[in-house]
Every structure is written in structure tokens, then in C-alpha cells.
C-alpha positions as CSV (number, residue, x, y, z in Angstrom):
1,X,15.1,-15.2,-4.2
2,X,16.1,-11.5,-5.4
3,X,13.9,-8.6,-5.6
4,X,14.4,-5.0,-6.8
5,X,12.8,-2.1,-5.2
6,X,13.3,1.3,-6.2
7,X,12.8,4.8,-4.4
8,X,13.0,8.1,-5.3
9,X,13.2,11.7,-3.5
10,X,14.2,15.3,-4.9
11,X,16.1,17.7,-3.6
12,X,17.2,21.2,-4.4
13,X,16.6,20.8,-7.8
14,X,18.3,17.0,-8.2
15,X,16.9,13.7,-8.8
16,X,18.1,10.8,-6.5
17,X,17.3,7.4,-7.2
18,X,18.0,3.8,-4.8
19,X,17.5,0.6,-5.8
20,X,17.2,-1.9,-3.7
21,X,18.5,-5.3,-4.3
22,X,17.3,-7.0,-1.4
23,X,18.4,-11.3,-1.2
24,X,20.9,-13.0,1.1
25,X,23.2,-10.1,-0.3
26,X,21.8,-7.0,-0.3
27,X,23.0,-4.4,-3.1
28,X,22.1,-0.6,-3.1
29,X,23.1,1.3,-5.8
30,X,22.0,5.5,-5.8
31,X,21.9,7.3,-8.4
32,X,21.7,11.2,-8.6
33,X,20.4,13.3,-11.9
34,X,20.7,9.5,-13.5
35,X,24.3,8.4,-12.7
36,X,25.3,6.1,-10.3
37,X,27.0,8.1,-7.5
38,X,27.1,5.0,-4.7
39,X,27.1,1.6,-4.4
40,X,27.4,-0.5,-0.9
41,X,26.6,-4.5,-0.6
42,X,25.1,-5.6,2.7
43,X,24.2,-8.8,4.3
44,X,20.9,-9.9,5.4
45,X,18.1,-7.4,7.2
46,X,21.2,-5.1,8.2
47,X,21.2,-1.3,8.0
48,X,22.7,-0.1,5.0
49,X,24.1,3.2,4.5
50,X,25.1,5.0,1.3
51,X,27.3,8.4,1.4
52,X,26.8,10.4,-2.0
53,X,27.6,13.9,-3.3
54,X,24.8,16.2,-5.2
55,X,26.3,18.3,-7.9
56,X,25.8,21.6,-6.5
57,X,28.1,24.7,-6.3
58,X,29.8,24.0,-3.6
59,X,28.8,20.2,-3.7
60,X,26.6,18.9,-0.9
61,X,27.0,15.3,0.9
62,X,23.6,13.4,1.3
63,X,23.1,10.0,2.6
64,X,20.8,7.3,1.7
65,X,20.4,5.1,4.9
66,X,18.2,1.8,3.7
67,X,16.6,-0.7,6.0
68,X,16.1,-3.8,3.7
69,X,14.1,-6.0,6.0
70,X,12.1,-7.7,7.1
71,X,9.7,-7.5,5.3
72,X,9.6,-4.6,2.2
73,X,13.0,-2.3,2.3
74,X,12.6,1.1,2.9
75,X,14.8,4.5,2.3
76,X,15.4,8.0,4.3
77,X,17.3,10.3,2.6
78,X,19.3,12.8,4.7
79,X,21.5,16.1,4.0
80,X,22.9,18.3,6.8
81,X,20.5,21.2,6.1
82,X,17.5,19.7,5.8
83,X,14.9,16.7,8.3
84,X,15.4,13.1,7.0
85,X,12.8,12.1,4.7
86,X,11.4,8.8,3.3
87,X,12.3,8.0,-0.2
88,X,9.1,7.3,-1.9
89,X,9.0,4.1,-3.3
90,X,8.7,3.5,-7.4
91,X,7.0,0.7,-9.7
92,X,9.9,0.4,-12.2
């Protein structure tokens, strides 16, 4: 059976988004100020890790690195200038 989680964390002024598609297959899909930006498929309770870009001047690269099981997933988002973080997780 599928389930979608969602998480969410801000940074420097940007909204990133992950949901979490967790299954046999697992989809992640991140999206930054509301468009998608990266998309990886994984298998089973294996780490899963999402390279993106925030729109800043000049752009920064942030990762999303999401552990889907077992149990509930959960997300740490990571940039080089700042401590990983756990991506709080949403309702919707």
C-alpha cells in the first residue's frame, strides 16, 4: 500500500517542500518556492538522497537526504553553510 508524507523547512528566505511517496518504490519529489526542482525513485527502506539548487544570487546547492523506513519516513535538509536540519513534517 502507498502513502504520502510531506515535509517542509525554510531557508534563506525560500520554501522547500518533500514529498514522500513511500511503497515498494519509493518516490521523492522536492520542491523549492513551489516548483519541482528534484525527483529520485528508490526501493524499499533505502536512503534516498535528493540534490537541488535554491534560486539565489549566486545559486546555492542543498540536499534533501530522506530515510523512508521503517516505520514513518523522515527528512534532513542540508546546505554547505549551514547544520543539517530535520524537515518538519506537514498534514497535506
Amino acid at each position: 500500500m502507498r502513502h504520502r508524507h510531506h515535509f517542509h523547512a525554510d531557508h534563506a528566505g525560500h520554501s522547500v517542500t518533500a514529498t514522500v511517496e513511500t511503497g515498494h518504490t519509493v518516490l521523492v519529489e522536492v520542491l523549492v518556492d513551489g516548483k519541482e526542482t528534484g525527483s529520485v525513485t528508490g526501493h524499499g527502506d533505502n536512503p534516498i538522497v535528493v540534490h537541488v539548487e535554491l534560486p539565489t544570487d549566486p545559486p546555492e546547492s542543498a540536499t534533501v537526504r530522506v530515510k523512508p523506513g521503517p516505520g514513518d519516513p523522515s527528512c534532513l535538509f542540508e546546505t554547505p553553510d549551514a547544520e543539517p536540519r530535520i524537515m518538519s513534517p506537514r498534514a497535506y
